[in-house]
N, C-alpha and C positions, 0 to 999 in steps of 0.2 A: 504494500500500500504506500499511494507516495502524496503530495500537492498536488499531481495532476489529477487525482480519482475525485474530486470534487465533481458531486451531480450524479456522484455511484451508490448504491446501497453495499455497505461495508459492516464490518464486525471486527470490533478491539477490545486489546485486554489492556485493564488498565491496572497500574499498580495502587492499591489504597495505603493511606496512611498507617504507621505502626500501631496508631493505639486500636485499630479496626480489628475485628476478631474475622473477618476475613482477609486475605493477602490480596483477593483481586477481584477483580470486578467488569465483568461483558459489557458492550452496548453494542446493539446493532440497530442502523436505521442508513440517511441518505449523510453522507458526508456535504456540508452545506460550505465549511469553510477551512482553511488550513493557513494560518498567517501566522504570524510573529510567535510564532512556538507553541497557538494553540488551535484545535482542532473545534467545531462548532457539528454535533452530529444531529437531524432531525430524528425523533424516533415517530413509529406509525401514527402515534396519539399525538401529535403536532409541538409535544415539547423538544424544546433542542436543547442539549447537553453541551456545554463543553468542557473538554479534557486539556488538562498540560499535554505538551508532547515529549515531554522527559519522563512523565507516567506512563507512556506505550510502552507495554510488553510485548504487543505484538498485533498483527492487523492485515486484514484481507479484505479484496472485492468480493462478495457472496450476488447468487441471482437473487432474481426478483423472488417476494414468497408466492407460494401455488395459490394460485384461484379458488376462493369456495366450490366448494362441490355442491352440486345441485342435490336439492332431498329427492327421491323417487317414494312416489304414494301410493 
């Protein structure tokens, strides 16, 4: 994953803080922005996160998610 994936749906690990009783922490949604060291992620529910970029543990372009399926009656 890099600056240019901006406008992609992505997925990163982030590192949390020490006092955190977990060590890390997923986000996936649309990468909206990547500037001055920090990343701006939209998630599906329209809040956008953003993350330091010295907290990437690690990061990918992922597809789109799958289309509801239809019920059959």
């Amino acid at each position: 994953m890099q600056p240019s994936d901006v406008g992609r749906r992505v997925s990163v690990r982030t590192r949390l803080p020490a006092n955190e009783a977990a060590r890390y922490t997923d986000t996936v949604g649309v990468l909206r922005s990547w500037a001055d060291g920090r990343l701006r992620i939209e998630r599906t529910d329209g809040t956008v996160t953003e993350l330091h970029e010295a907290d990437l543990v690690a990061g990918k372009v992922v597809p789109p998610p799958p289309r509801p399926r239809r019920r059959r009656l």
